[in-house]
PLY file of the C-alpha trace (Angstrom):
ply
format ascii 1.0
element vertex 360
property float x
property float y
property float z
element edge 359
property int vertex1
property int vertex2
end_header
73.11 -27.41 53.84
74.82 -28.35 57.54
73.07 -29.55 60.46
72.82 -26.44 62.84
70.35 -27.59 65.49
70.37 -26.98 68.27
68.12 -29.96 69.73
69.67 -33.13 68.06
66.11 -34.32 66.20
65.11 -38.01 66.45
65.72 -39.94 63.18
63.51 -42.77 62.18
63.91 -45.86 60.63
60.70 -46.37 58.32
59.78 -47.85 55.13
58.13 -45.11 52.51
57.57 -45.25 49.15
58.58 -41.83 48.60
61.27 -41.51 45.93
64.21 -39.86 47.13
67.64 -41.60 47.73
68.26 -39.08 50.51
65.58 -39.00 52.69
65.83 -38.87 55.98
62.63 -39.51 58.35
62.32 -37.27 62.01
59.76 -38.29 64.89
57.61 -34.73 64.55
56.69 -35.22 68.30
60.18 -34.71 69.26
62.61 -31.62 69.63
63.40 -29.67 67.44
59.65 -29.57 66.19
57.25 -27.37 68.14
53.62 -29.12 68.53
51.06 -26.67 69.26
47.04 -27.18 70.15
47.91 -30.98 70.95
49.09 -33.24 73.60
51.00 -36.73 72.82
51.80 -39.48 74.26
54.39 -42.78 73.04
52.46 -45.37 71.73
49.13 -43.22 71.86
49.80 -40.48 69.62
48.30 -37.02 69.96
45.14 -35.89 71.31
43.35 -32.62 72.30
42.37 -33.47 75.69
43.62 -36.00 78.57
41.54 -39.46 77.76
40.16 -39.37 81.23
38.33 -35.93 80.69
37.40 -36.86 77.32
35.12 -40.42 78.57
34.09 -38.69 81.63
31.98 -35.60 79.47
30.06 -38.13 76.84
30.58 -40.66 74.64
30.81 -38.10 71.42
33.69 -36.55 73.09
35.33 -40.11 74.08
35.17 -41.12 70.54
36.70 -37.58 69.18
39.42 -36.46 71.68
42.27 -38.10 69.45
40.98 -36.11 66.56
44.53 -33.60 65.39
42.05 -30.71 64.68
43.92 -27.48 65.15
47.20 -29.23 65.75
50.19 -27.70 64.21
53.92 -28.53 63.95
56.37 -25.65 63.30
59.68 -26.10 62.54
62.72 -24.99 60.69
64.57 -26.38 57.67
66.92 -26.00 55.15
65.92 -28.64 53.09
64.52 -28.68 49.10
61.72 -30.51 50.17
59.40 -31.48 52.86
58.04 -34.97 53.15
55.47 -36.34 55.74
54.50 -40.23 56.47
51.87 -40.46 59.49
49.27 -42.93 60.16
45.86 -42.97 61.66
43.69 -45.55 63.27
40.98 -44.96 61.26
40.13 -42.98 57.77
37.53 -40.15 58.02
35.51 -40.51 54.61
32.03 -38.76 54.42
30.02 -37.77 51.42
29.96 -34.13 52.29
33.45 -33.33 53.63
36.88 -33.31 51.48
39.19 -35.62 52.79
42.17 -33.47 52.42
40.17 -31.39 55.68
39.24 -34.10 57.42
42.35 -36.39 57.06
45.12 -34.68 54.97
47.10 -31.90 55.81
48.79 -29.02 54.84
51.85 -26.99 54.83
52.59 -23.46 55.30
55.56 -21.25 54.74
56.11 -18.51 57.38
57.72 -15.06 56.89
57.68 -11.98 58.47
54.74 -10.58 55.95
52.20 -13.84 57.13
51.99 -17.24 56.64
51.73 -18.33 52.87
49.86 -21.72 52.07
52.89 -24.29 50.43
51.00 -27.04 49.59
48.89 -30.06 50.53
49.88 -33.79 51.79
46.87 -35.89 50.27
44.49 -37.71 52.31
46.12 -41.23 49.69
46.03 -44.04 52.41
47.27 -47.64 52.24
46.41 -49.04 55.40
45.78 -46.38 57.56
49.17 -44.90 56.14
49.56 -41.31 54.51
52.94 -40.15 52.95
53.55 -36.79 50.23
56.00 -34.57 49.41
56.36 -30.94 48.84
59.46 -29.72 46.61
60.72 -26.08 46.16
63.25 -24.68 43.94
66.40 -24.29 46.34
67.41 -25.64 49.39
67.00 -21.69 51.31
66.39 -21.62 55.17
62.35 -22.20 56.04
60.43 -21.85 58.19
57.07 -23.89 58.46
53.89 -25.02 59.96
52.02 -28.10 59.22
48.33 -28.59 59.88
47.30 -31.69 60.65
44.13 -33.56 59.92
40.89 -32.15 61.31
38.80 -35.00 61.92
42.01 -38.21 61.75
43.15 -39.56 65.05
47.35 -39.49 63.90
49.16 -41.91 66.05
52.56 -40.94 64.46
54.29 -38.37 62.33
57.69 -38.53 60.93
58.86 -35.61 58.52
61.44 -36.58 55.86
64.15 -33.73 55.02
67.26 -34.45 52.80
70.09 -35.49 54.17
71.83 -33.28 56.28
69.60 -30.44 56.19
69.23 -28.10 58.91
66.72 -28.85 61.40
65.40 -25.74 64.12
62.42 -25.04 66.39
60.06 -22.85 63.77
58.66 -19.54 64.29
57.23 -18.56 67.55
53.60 -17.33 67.87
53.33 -13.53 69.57
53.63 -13.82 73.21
50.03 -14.57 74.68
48.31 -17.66 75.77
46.31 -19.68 72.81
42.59 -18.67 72.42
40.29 -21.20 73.49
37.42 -22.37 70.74
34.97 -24.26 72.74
31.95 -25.55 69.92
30.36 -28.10 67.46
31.42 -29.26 63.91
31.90 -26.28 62.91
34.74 -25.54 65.22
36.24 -28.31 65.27
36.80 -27.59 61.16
33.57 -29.57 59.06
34.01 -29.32 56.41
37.11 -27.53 55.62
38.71 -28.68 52.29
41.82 -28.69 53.87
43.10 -27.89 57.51
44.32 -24.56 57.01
40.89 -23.40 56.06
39.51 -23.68 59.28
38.19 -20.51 60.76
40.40 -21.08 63.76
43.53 -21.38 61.53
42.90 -18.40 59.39
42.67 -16.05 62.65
45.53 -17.62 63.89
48.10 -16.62 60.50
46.31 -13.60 60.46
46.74 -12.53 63.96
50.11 -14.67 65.05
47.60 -16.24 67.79
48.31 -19.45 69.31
45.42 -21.50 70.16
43.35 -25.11 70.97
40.35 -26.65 69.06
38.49 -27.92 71.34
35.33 -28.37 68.95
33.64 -31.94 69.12
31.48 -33.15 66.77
27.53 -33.42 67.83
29.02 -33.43 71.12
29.58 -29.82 72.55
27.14 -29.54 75.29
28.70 -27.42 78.25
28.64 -30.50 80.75
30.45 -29.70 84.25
33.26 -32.09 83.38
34.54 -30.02 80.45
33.87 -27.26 82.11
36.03 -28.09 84.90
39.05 -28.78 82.51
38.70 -25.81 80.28
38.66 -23.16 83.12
42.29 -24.81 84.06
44.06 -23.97 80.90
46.06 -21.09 79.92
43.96 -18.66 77.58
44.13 -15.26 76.44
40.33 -15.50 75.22
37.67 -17.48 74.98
34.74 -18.50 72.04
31.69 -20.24 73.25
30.20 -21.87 70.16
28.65 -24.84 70.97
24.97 -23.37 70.07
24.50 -26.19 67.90
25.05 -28.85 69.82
23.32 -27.78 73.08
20.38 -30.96 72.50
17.53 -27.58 73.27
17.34 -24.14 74.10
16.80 -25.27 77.69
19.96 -27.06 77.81
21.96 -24.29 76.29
20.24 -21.83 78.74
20.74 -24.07 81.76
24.58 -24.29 80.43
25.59 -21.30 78.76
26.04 -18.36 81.05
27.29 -20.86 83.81
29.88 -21.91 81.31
30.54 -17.70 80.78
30.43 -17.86 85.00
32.76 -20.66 85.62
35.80 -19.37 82.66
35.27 -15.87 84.13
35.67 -16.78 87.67
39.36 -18.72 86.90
39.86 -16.02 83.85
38.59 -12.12 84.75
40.31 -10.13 82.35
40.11 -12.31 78.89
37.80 -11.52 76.38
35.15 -14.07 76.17
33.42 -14.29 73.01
29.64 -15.61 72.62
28.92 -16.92 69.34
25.60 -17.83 68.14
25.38 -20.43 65.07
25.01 -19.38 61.27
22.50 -20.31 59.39
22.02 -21.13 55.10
18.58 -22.27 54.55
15.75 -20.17 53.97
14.15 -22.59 56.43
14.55 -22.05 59.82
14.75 -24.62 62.28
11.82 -23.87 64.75
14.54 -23.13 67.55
17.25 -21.11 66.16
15.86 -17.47 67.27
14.86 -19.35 70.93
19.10 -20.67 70.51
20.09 -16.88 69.78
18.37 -15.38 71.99
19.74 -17.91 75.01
23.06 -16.81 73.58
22.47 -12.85 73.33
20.31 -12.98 76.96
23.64 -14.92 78.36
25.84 -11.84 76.86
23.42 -9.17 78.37
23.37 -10.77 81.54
27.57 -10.54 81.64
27.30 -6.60 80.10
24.54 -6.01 82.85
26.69 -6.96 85.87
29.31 -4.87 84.85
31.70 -7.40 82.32
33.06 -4.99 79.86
35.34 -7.77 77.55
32.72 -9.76 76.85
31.49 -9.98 73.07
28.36 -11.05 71.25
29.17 -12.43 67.62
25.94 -12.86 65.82
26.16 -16.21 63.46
23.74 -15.01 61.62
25.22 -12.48 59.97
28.35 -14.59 58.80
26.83 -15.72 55.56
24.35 -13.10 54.44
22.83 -11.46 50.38
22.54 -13.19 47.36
25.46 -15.51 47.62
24.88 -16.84 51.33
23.72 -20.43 49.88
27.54 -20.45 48.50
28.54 -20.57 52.00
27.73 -23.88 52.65
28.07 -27.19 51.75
24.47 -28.49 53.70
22.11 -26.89 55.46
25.05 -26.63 58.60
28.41 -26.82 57.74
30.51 -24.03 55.62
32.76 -24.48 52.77
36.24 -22.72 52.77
34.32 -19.19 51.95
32.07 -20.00 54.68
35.00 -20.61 57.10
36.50 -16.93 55.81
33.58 -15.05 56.83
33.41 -16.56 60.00
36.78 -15.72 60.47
36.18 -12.54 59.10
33.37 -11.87 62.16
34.79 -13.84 64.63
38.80 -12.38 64.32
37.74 -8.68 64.10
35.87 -9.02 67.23
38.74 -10.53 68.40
41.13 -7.80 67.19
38.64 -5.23 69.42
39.08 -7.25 72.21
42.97 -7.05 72.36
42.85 -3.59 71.19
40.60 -2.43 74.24
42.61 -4.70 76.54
45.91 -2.41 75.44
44.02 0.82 75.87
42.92 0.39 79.51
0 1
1 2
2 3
3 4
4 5
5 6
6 7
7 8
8 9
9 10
10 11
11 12
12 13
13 14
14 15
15 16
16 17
17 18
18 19
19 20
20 21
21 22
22 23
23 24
24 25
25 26
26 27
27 28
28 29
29 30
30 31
31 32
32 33
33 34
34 35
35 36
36 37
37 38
38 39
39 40
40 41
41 42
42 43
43 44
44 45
45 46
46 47
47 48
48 49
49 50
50 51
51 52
52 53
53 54
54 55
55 56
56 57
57 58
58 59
59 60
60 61
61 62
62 63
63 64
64 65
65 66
66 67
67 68
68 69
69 70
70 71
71 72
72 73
73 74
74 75
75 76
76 77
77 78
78 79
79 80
80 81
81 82
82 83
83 84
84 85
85 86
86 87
87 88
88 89
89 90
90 91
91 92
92 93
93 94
94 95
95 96
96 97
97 98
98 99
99 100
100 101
101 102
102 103
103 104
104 105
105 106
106 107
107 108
108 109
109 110
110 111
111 112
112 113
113 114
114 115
115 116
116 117
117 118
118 119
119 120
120 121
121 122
122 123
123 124
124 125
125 126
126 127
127 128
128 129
129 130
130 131
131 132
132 133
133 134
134 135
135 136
136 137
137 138
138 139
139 140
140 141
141 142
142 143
143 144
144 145
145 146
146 147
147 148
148 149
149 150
150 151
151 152
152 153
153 154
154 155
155 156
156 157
157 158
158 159
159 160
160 161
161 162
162 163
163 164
164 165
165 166
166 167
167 168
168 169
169 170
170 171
171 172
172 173
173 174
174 175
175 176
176 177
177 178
178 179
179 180
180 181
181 182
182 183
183 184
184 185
185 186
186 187
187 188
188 189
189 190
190 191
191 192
192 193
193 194
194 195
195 196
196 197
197 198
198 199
199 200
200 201
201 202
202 203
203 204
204 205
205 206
206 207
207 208
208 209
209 210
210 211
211 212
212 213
213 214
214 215
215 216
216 217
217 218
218 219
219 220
220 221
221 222
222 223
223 224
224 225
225 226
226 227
227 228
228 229
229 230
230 231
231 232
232 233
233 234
234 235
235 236
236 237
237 238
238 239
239 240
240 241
241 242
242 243
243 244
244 245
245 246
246 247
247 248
248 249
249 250
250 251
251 252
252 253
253 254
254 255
255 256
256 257
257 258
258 259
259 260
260 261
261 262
262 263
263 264
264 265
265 266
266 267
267 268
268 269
269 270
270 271
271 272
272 273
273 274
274 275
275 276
276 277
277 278
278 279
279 280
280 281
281 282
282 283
283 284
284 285
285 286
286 287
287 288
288 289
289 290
290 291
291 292
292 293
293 294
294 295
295 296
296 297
297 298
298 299
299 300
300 301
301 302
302 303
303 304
304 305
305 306
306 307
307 308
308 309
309 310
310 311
311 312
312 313
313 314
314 315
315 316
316 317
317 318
318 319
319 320
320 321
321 322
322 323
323 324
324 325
325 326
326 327
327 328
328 329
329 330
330 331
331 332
332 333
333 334
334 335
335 336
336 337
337 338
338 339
339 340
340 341
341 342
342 343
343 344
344 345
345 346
346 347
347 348
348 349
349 350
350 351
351 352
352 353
353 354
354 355
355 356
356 357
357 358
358 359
C-alpha cells in the first residue's frame, strides 16, 4: 500500500470502538471523496436542498431537507477494509421500515462490468453514533460508493482505511447531468431495506446516471417555491412523482402540468417523465383513477402541443399478477422487489428517452 493521492485527504482525530490498531479516520466531505446528490455544510452536515428553500415550501419539507437520501460518496482505496463512523441528530425507527434503509448504509464495489453490492454498515447506534466495518481478502486497488441513509439527517462522516492506504477520487458517473426525482415516500426510498435498494439507486448502477432525490415524505406537493428551485438545477431528465402526495386530484391538477410547464420552459430538450403512483390493495382509494388520469391528461396535454420527450409511466402496472401483494410492505410503500420493478418501468423508459435523444 503507498499513499498516491492526489488531493491530500483530511484525517480525523475520533474515538471508535472499532478494533483495528491501524485505523485511520478521513472527513468523507472532503477531497479526495466525491459527494454526489448532496450539499454540506461545516457544522451542519449534508442536506438535499438549501435550508431556506426547504422552510419556505412547507413544514414537511423543512423537517426532511437534511434527510442523506440518494447521497453517495465515491472514492478510491487500497485498503483491506472499509470502516465508517457518522452520526445523526436523530434515529429513524418505524414499525414498517428496516432501519438499515432508513438509517444505515451501504457499500458498493465498482468495476467496469457494474456496481456489485459489498456490504452493509448497520443502523447499531449509541447516541446518535453509527460505526461498521467491511473487510476483504487483500489489500487490491477499489473503487467504491457508499449510500447513505435514506431517511437519517448525517451531520458527519469519517471513513477509516488502514494506515497508509491509498486514497483517490472514485469512479466517475457517464458524462450527463443527474436525473431529477421529484415525489413522495416512495422516492425518497420508504421502505427500502437498505439504501442501495432504492429505485433511484438501482437505475443509477444500472445506467452509470448521476442524480438527486428530491422525494419528501407526505410532503411533495408541486408548490411554486420548489418549483422555482428545481427548474434552476442541472438535469438531464426529469420524474414527476409526487401523485401521492398532491392533498386531491384538484391540487395535483392545478400543479402538475404547470410543474411539466415551468421545468420545460428552463429545460426543452430533457426527457420529462410523468409517473403515476402504484397501487397493492385490491381496494382502491376512491381517487386513484381521478389521480391517474390528472397525471395521463397532464402528459397528453405536453404530446398534444407538440412535446415529443415527454413520457407517461403508468404506476399501476409496476406491481401486477398473482404476486403483486409481495410488492409491498402496506398498502403504499414497496419492499426491495417492489423498488426493482419500479426501476424496472421507470429506467427502461428512461433508456428510450436517451436512446431517442441520440437518434435525432
Amino acid at each position: 500500500m503507498g499513499n498516491c493521492c492526489k488531493a491530500k485527504p483530511v484525517r480525523v482525530d475520533t474515538a471508535t470502538a472499532i478494533g483495528k490498531k491501524d485505523i485511520v479516520f478521513y472527513d468523507a466531505a472532503q477531497k479526495p471523496f466525491d459527494c454526489y446528490g448532496l450539499l454540506y455544510e461545516p457544522g451542519k452536515g449534508f442536506f438535499r436542498i438549501p435550508e431556506e428553500v426547504a422552510k419556505s415550501v412547507n413544514e414537511g419539507v423543512a423537517g426532511l431537507y437534511c434527510n442523506t437520501a440518494g447521497g453517495r460518496i465515491r472514492f478510491t482505496t487500497d485498503s483491506p477494509y472499509v470502516a465508517v463512523r457518522f452520526g445523526v441528530n436523530r434515529v429513524v425507527e418505524m414499525s414498517h421500515f428496516p432501519m438499515n434503509g432508513s438509517s444505515g448504509m451501504d457499500l458498493y464495489l465498482d468495476t467496469d462490468n457494474g456496481s456489485l453490492f459489498t456490504g452493509v454498515f448497520a443502523a447499531e447506534y449509541h447516541d446518535n453514533i453509527c460505526e461498521g466495518i467491511i473487510e476483504f481478502p487483500d489489500a487490491s486497488k477499489r473503487q467504491f460508493t457508499l449510500n447513505l441513509p435514506l431517511y437519517s439527517d448525517v451531520q458527519y462522516l469519517y471513513i477509516g482505511l488502514a494506515e497508509g492506504a491509498c486514497v483517490e477520487k472514485g469512479r466517475s458517473y457517464r458524462g450527463l447531468d443527474p436525473v431529477v426525482y421529484y415525489g413522495s415516500s416512495i422516492t425518497q426510498g420508504g421502505c427500502a431495506g437498505r439504501p442501495g435498494c432504492s429505485y433511484q439507486s438501482i437505475i443509477c448502477r444500472r445506467n452509470d446516471i448521476d442524480y438527486l432525490n428530491l422525494g419528501f415524505s407526505g410532503s411533495a406537493r408541486g408548490e411554486q417555491t420548489i418549483i422555482d428551485y428545481m427548474c434552476g438545477l442541472k438535469m438531464s431528465a426529469f420524474v414527476s412523482d409526487y401523485d401521492h402526495n398532491a392533498p386531491d386530484p384538484e391540487w395535483l391538477k392545478r400543479t402538475h402540468y404547470h410543474l411539466y410547464e415551468s421545468i420545460r420552459e428552463k429545460h426543452p430538450d430533457i426527457p420529462y417523465l410523468m409517473v403515476t403512483r402504484p397501487w397493492g390493495s385490491v381496494f382502491y382509494q376512491d381517487d386513484v383513477d381521478a389521480r391517474r388520469k390528472v397525471v395521463y391528461d397532464s402528459y397528453m396535454q405536453a404530446v398534444c402541443a407538440g412535446d415529443r420527450n415527454v413520457w407517461f409511466v403508468d404506476g399501476d402496472l409496476f406491481w401486477s399478477g398473482e404476486e403483486a401483494s409481495c410488492c409491498i410492505v402496506d398498502n403504499c410503500h414497496p419492499n426491495d422487489h417492489g423498488f426493482v420493478l419500479m426501476a424496472d418501468a421507470i429506467g427502461k423508459t428512461l433508456d428510450r428517452a436517451f436512446a431517442q435523444q441520440v437518434t435525432r
